[in-house]
C-alpha positions as CSV (number, residue, x, y, z in Angstrom):
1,X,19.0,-17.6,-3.6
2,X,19.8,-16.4,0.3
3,X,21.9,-14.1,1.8
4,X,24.0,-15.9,4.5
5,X,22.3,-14.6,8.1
6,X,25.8,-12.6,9.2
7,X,25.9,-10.4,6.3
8,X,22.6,-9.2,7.8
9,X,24.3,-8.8,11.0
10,X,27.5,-7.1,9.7
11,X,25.3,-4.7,8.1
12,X,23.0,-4.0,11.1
13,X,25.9,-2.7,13.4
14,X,27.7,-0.9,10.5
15,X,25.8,2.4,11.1
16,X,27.0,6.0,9.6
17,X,25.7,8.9,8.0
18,X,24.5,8.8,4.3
19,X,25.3,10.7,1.5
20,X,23.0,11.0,-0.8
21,X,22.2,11.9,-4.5
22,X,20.6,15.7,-5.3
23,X,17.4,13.4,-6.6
24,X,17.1,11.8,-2.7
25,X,16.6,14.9,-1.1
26,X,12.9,14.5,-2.0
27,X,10.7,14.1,1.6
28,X,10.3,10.4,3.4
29,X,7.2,10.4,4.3
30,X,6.1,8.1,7.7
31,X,2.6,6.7,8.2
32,X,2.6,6.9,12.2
33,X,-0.3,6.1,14.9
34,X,-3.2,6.6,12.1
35,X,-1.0,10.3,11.3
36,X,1.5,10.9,8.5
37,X,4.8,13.0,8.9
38,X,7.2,14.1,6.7
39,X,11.3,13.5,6.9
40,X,14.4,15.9,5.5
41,X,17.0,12.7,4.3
42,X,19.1,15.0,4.9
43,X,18.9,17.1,7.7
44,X,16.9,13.8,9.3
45,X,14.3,16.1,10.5
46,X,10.9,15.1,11.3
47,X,7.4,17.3,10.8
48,X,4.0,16.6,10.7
49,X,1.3,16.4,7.9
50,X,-2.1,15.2,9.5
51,X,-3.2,15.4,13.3
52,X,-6.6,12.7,13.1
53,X,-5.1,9.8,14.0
54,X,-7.8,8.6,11.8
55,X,-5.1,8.5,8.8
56,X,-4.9,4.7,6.7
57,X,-2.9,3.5,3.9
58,X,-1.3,6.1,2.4
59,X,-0.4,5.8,-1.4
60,X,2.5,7.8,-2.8
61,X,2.2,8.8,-6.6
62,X,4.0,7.5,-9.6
63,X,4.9,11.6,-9.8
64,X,6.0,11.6,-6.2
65,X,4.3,14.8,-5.9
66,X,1.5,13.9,-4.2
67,X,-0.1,11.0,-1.3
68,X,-3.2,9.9,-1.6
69,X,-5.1,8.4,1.6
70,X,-8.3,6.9,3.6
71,X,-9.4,9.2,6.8
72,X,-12.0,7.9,8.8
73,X,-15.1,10.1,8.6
74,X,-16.7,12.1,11.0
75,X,-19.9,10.3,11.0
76,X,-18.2,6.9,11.7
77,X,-16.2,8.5,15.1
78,X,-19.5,9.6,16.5
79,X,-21.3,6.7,15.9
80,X,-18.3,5.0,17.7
81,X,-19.3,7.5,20.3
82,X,-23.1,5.9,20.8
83,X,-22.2,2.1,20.7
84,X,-20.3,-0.1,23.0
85,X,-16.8,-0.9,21.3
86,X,-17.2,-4.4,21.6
87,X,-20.5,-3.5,19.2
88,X,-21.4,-4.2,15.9
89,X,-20.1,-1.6,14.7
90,X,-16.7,-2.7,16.1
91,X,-16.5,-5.8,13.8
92,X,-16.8,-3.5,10.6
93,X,-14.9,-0.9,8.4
94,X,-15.9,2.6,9.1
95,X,-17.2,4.5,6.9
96,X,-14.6,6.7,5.2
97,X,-13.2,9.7,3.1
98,X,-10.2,10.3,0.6
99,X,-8.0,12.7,1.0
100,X,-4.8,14.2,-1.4
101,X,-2.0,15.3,0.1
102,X,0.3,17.6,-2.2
103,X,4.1,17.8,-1.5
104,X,4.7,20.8,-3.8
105,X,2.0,23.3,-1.9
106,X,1.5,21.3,1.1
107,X,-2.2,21.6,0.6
108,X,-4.8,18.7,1.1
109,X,-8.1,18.3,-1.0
110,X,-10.8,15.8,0.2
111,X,-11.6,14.3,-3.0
112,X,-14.4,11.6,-1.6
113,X,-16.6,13.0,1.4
114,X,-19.2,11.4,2.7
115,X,-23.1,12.7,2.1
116,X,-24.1,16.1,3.3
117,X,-27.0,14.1,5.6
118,X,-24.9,11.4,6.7
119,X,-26.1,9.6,9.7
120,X,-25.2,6.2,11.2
121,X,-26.6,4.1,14.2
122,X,-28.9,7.4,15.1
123,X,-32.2,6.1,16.8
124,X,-35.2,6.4,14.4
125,X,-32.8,8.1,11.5
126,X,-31.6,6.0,8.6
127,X,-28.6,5.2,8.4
128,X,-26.5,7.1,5.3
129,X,-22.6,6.7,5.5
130,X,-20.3,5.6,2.6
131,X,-17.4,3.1,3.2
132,X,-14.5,3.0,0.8
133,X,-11.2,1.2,0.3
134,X,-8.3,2.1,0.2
135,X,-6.9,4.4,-2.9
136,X,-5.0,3.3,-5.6
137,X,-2.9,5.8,-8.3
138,X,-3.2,5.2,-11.9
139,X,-0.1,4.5,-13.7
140,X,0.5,8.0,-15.2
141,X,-0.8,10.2,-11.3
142,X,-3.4,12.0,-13.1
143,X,-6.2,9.5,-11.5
144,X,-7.1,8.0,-8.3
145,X,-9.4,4.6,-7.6
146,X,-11.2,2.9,-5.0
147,X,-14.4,1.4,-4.5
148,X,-17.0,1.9,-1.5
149,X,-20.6,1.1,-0.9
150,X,-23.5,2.7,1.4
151,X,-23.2,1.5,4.3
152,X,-26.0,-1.6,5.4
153,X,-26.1,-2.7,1.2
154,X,-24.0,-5.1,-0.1
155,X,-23.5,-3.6,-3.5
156,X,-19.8,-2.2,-4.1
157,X,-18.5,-0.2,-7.3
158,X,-15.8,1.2,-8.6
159,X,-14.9,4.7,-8.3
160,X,-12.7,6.9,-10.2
161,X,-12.0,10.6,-9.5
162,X,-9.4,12.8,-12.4
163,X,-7.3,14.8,-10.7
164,X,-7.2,17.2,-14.2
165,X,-10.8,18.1,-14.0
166,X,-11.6,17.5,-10.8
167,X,-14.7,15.0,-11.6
168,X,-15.1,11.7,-9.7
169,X,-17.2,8.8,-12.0
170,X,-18.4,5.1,-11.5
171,X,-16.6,2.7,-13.6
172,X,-18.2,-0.1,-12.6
173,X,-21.7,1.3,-10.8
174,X,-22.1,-2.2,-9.5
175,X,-20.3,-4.8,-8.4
176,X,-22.1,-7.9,-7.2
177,X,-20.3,-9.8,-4.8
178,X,-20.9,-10.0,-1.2
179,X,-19.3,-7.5,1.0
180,X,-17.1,-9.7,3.8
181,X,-16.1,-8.3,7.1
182,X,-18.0,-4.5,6.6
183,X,-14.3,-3.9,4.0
184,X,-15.0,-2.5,1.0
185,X,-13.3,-4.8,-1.3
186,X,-9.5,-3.7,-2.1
187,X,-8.6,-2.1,-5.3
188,X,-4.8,-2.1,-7.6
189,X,-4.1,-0.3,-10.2
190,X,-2.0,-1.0,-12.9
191,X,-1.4,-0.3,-16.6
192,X,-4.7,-0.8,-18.3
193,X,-6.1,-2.8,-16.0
194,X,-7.7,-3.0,-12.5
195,X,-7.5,-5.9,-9.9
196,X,-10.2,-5.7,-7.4
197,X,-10.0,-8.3,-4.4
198,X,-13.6,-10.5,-4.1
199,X,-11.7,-13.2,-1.6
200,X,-13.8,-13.5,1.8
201,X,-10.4,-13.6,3.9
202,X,-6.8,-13.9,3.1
203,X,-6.5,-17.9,4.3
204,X,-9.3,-18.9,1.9
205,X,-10.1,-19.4,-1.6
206,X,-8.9,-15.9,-3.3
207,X,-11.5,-14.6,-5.6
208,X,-10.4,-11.3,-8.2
209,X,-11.8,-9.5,-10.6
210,X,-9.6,-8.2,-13.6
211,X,-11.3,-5.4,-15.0
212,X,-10.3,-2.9,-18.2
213,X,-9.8,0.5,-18.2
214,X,-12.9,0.9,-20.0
215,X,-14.7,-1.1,-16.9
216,X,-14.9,-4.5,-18.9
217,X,-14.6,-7.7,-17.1
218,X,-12.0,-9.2,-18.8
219,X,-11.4,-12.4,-16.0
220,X,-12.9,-13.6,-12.4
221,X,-9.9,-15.9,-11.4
222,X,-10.6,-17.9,-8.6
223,X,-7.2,-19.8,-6.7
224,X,-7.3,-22.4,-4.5
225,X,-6.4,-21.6,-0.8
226,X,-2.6,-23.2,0.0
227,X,-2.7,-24.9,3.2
228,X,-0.9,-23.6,5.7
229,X,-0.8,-20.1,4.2
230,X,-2.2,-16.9,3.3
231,X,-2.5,-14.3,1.0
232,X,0.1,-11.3,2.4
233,X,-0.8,-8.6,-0.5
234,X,-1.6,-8.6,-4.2
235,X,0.2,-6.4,-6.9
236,X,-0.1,-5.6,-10.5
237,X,2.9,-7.4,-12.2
238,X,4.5,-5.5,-15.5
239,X,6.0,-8.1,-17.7
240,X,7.3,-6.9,-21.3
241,X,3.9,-6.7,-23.4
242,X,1.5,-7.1,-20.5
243,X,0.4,-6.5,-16.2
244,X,0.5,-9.8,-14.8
245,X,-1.3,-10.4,-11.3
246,X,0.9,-11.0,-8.6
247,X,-0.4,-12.8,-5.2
248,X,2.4,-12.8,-2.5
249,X,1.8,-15.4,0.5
250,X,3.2,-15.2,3.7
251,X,5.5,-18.5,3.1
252,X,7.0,-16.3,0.8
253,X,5.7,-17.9,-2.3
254,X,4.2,-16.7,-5.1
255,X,1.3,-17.2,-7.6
256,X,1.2,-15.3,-11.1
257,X,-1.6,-14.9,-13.0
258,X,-2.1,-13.7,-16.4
259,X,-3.4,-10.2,-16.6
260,X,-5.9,-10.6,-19.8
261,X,-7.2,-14.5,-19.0
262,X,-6.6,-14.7,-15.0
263,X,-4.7,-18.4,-15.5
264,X,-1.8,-19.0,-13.4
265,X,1.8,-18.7,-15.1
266,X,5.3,-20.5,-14.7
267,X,7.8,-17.7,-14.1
268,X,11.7,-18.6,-13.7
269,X,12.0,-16.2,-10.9
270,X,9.8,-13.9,-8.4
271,X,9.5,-9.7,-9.2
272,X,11.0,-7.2,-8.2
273,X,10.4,-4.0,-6.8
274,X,11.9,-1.0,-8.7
275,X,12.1,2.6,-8.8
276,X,9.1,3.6,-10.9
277,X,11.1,6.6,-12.6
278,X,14.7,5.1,-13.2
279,X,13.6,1.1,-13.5
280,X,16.6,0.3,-15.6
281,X,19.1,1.9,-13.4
282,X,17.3,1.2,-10.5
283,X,18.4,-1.7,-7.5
284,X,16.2,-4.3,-7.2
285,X,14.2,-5.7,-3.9
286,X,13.3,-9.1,-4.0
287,X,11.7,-11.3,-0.7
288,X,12.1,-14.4,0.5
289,X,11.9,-16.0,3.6
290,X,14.1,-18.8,5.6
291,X,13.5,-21.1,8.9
292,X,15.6,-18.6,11.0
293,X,14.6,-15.2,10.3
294,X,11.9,-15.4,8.5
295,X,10.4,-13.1,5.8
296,X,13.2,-10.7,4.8
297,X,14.2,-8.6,1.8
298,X,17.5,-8.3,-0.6
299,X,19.0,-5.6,-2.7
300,X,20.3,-7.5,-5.5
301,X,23.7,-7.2,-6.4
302,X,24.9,-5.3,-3.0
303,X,25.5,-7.0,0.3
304,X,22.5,-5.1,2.4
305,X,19.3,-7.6,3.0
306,X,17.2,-7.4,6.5
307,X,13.7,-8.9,7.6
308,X,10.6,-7.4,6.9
309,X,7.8,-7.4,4.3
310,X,7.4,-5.5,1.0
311,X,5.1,-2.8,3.3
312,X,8.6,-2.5,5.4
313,X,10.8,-1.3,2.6
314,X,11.1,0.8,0.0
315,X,13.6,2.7,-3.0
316,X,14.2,6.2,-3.1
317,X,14.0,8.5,-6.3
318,X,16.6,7.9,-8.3
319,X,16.4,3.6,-6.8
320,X,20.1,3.9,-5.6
321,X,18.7,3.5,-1.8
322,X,16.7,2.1,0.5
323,X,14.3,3.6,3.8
324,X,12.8,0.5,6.0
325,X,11.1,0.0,9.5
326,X,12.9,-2.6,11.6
327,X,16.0,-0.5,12.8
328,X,17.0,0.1,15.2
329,X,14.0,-2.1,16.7
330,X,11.0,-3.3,15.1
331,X,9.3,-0.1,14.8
332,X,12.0,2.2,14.2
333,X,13.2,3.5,11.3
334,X,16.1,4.0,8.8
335,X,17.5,4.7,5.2
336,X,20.4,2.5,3.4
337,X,22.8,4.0,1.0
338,X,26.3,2.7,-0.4
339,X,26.3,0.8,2.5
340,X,26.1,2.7,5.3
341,X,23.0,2.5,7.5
342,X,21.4,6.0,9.2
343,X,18.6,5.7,11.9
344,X,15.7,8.2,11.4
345,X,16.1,9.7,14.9
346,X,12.8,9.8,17.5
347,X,11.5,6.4,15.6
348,X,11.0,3.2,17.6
349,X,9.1,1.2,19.9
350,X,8.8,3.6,23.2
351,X,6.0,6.2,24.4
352,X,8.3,9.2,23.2
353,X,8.7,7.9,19.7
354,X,6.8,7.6,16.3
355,X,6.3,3.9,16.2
356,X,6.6,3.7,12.2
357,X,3.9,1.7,10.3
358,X,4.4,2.4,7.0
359,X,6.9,4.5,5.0
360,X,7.3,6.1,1.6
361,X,10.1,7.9,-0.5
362,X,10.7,7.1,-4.2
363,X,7.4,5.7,-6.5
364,X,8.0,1.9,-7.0
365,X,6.9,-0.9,-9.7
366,X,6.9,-4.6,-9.7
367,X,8.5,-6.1,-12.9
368,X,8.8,-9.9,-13.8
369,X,10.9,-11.4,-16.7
370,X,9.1,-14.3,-18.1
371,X,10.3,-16.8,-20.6
């Protein structure tokens, strides 16, 4: 199903002030130039929460409460210092820490440093750095995953850290697949299981891991690359009984997989994204693509649908709107609500403006009705 082009286009110049629910006055929160910020929906204020620059895929909690995050470490930045940047340390992931962000006291908590004597690319010192993925939330917020490796091994595992008792444990202490492009391989989590991405790039044949709670291996799907196309992102998938695995391609398509055995599934139509809190009250976001415009997304059952990809969109609390990048230009930002479209002032594409790479409001889900 596709929305005709000029409802996009009706919708685009139909700007006005939103009114929102008492639940949407919770922050927007912008990833910005390696920095994240935090927006009033409501007074459309903007302040900010880090000042590194160093700051990488932020991860809001099912709670809402809190953002997890990857900061490039101190140890990585100096040894950028000593190298040429066309070096070999160019062509890799630095190593890295995890930070918590928490909205309720504004305090941060580095959860995963890096080693009291780290050292890398120090002449006639050995190198001792850890590089990690990005985090991922448990279902319930009370833990946080990733998985990292010391830096010049080739040895990941999987690392989990309870917020409750503050205690950070390897699930899996070893993972034995290669390590491709310096990345620690990428971690989802959702419920009872874990997906870890093995695949060497996005283009080629996609190798997983689905793994247990308990750190069992349950499957090692392996797909078939799809010529012409690549991998975009991969998602946990809840269905009724079960997590499925969702691969989402660039061309739009996708490819479900069966959470327990790892074998592809037929599905009558793609997920949707959700409100994590309110999913059956919630609007839903679904993504498709077409010749003329490309990738774009849909709120189902309203009139509102505009280009972008699922890390351009989101729902707010209570699911009733939307906050995206794209307006009004590609890097500005903006929230939908009952139809009316409001600009996030001092976002966009010039020097004077937060050029908006990510953005988070309400926790979200993927769900998928299968026959």
């Amino acid at each position: 199903m596709f929305r005709k082009p000029f409802l996009i286009f009706v919708l685009i110049v139909s700007v006005a002030n939103s009114i929102f629910a008492q639940d949407n006055t919770s922050s927007i929160y912008l990833w910005v130039r390696g920095d994240l910020y935090r927006v009033d929906p409501t007074a459309l204020t903007t302040e900010p929460i880090t000042d590194s620059g160093t700051v990488s895929s932020p991860a809001l909690s099912p709670t809402g409460t809190r953002i997890a995050y990857k900061e490039a470490a101190q140890v990585g930045l100096e040894a950028l210092d000593r190298v040429e940047a066309e070096g070999e340390i160019a062509e890799i992931d630095l190593p890295a820490n995890i930070a918590v962000f928490d909205a309720s006291t504004g305090n941060t908590v580095t959860i995963a440093a890096q080693p009291e004597d780290a050292s890398l690319l120090v002449e006639g010192v050995p190198d001792k750095a850890i590089v990690r993925s990005a985090p991922a939330w448990s279902p319930d917020g009370t833990r946080i995953a990733w998985t990292e490796f010391d830096f010049g091994t080739d040895v990941s595992r999987l690392m989990i850290y309870d917020l409750t008792s503050g205690t950070t444990s390897a699930l899996i202490p070893e993972i034995f697949a290669s390590i491709t492009q310096g990345r620690s391989p990428e971690v989802r989590w959702g419920n009872h299981i874990f997906i870890i991405n093995l695949s060497a790039d996005e283009a080629g044949d996609q190798t997983y891991f689905i793994v247990s709670e308990t750190g069992v291996i349950e499957s090692t799907p392996r797909i078939a690359p799809v010529p012409d196309d690549y991998v975009l992102d991969f998602f946990p998938v809840e269905g009724e009984s079960q997590t499925y695995v969702g691969l989402f391609y660039a061309s739009g398509r996708w490819t479900i997989l069966d959470g327990r055995t790892g074998v592809g599934v037929p599905f009558p139509d793609v997920p949707h994204l959700v409100n994590l809190q309110n999913p059956e009250t919630s609007l839903h976001l679904r993504f498709d693509i077409t010749p003329d415009m490309g990738m774009f997304w849909e709120l189902l059952d309203t009139t509102m649908a505009f280009t972008g990809s699922p890390s351009r969109v989101t729902l707010s609390p209570d699911g009733q709107a939307a906050a995206f990048i794209g307006y009004p230009t590609f890097n500005g930002a903006a929230i939908w609500s009952a139809d009316n479209i409001t600009e996030i002032p001092n976002t966009g594409d010039s020097e004077t403006e937060f050029e908006v790479g990510a953005i988070l409001w309400g926790a979200t889900v993927w769900q998928i009705t299968l026959p």
